[in-house]
N, C-alpha and C positions, 0 to 999 in steps of 0.2 A: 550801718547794717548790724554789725554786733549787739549796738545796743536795743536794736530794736527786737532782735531775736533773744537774748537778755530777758528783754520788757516780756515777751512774749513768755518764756517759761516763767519769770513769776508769776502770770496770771495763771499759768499751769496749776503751779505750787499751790495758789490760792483756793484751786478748784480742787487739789487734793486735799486740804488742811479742812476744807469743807465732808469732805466723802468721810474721810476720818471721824471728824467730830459727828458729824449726824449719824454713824455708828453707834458711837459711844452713847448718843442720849436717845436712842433710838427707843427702848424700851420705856421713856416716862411717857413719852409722845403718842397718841394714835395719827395714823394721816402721817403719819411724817413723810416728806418726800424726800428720799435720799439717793443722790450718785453712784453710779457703780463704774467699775475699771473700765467700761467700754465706753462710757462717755468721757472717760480720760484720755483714753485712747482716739476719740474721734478729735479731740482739740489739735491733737497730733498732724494731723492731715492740714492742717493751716500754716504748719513750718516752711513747706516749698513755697506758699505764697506769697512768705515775704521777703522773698529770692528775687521774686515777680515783679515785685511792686516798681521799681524803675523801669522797667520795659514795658511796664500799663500804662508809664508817665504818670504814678501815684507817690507821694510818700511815702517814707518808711513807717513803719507805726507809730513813731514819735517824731515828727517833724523840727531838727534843733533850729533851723532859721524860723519857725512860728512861736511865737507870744504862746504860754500856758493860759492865759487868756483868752486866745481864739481857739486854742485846743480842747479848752478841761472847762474852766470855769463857765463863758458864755453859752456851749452847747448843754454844760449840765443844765444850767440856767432854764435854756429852752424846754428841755426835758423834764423840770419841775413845774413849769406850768400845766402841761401836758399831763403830767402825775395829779395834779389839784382839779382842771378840769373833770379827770374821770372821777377823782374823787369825791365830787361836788354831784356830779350826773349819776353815779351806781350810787353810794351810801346817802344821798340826802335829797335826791329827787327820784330817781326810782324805789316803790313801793318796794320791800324785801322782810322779813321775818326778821324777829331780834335777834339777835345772835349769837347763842348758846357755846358757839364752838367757833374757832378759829375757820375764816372760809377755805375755799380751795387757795384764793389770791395771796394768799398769807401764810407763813409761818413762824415759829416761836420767834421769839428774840435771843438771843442775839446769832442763833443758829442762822437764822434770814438772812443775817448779812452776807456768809458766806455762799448759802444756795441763790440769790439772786444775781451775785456779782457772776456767777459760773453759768447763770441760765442765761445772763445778758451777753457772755462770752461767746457763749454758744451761738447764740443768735446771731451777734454781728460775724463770727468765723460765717458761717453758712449762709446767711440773706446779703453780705457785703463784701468781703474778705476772700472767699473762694468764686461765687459767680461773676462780682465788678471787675474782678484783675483778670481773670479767665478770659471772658470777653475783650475786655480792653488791649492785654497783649494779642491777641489775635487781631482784632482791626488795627492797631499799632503798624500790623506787619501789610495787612493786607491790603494793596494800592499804595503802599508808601503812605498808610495813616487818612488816606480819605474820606474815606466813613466813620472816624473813628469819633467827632463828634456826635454824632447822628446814632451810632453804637450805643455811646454812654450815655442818653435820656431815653433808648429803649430801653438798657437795661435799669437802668432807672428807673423805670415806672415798672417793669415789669418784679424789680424783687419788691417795689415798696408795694403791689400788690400782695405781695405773698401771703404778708403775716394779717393781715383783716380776714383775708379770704378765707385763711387756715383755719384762724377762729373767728367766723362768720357766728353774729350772734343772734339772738331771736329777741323775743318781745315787740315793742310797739315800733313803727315805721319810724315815727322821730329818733327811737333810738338805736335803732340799724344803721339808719341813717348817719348819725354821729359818730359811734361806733369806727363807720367805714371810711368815713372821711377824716378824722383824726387819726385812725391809723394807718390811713395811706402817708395823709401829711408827716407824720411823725417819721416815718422810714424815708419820706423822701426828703424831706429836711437833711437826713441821716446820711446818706446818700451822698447829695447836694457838701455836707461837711468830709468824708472820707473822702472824696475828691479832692476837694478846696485845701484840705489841711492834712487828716491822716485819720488811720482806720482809731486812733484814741477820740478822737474828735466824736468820732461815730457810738463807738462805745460809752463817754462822757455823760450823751445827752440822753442814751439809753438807760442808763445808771442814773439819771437824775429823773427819770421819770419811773423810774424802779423805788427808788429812794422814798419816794410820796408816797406812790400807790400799793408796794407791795408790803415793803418794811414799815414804815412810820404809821400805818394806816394798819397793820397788822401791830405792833407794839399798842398802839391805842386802843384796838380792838381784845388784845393780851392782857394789857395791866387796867385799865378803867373799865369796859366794857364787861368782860367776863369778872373780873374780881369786884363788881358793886353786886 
């Protein structure tokens, strides 16, 4: 439990060392996206959950009987296909303008590192972390656990909903279409691993499809792209 609450404020720490520094370079930058104390403050709100996580019948956020292996490396793994796919379908098959300026999906290097890893934080606290263990302790309790299979592929599909819907995209059918279904798959994969193993498992393969599309594909776009 320690350490997983531990693990937990590093990633804090991380998201602060982030707000910091995107201060600091904030004026070479236009677009900069930058953190403020209230989105520090909302990571907060995830501390009781990992109080929870045994009476959801989940792991702690670092599972010590699981292999870094099924935790870290194989879900990043997943998450970088995931990352190349879209990178493959936005920058080399849909039509788009050259690109003058870093997009929205991107930003500077190596400041990226740190606003990605805090938005992917964010993400899995709120789509994983606060609504899977919520639920789950509740039907845990309720009937002595008999629903509670049947609980966890509702809520299942209903966070890995979320985030397609939220940003529901436009353009041509094929690509709505993909759009919607790799980003359901991607969260319920997500889903499918904080269960299986722990809420880093989930975070992992988020972060490796972060890795592709937001960072490496934003460096590329930084130092070749814009500087030829």
């Amino acid at each position: 439990m320690k350490k997983s609450l531990y693990l937990y404020i590093v990633f804090i720490l991380i998201a602060c060392l982030g707000l910091v520094y995107g201060n600091s370079i904030a004026s070479s930058y236009t677009n900069l996206r930058i953190w403020n104390i209230e989105n520090i403050l909302l990571l907060l709100i995830g501390i009781p959950f990992i109080y929870l996580l045994p009476k959801a019948k989940l792991n702690y956020i670092y599972a010590d009987h699981e292999s870094s292996k099924k935790q870290i490396w194989f879900p990043a793994l997943i998450g970088i296909i995931f990352g190349i796919l879209d990178l493959i379908v936005i920058e080399f098959i849909l039509p788009h303008p050259q690109h003058t300026s870093l997009p929205p999906y991107t930003q500077p290097f190596p400041y990226s590192l740190f606003l990605f890893f805090s938005g992917a934080l964010e993400i899995e606290v709120f789509y994983r972390l606060i609504p899977v263990t919520l639920v789950l302790v509740l039907f845990a309790k309720i009937k002595e656990g008999k629903n509670y299979e049947t609980a966890f592929w509702i809520i299942a599909v209903i966070t890995s909903l979320r985030e397609p819907l939220e940003q529901f995209p436009s353009g041509a059918v094929w690509y709505v279409s993909y759009a919607l279904l790799t980003g359901f798959a991607m969260n319920f994969i997500q889903v499918f691993y904080f269960r299986k193993y722990s809420f880093i498992a989930s975070l992992s393969l988020r972060l490796g499809h972060y890795m592709v599309w937001h960072i490496l594909n934003g460096m590329y776009i930084q130092y070749v792209i814009l500087s030829s």
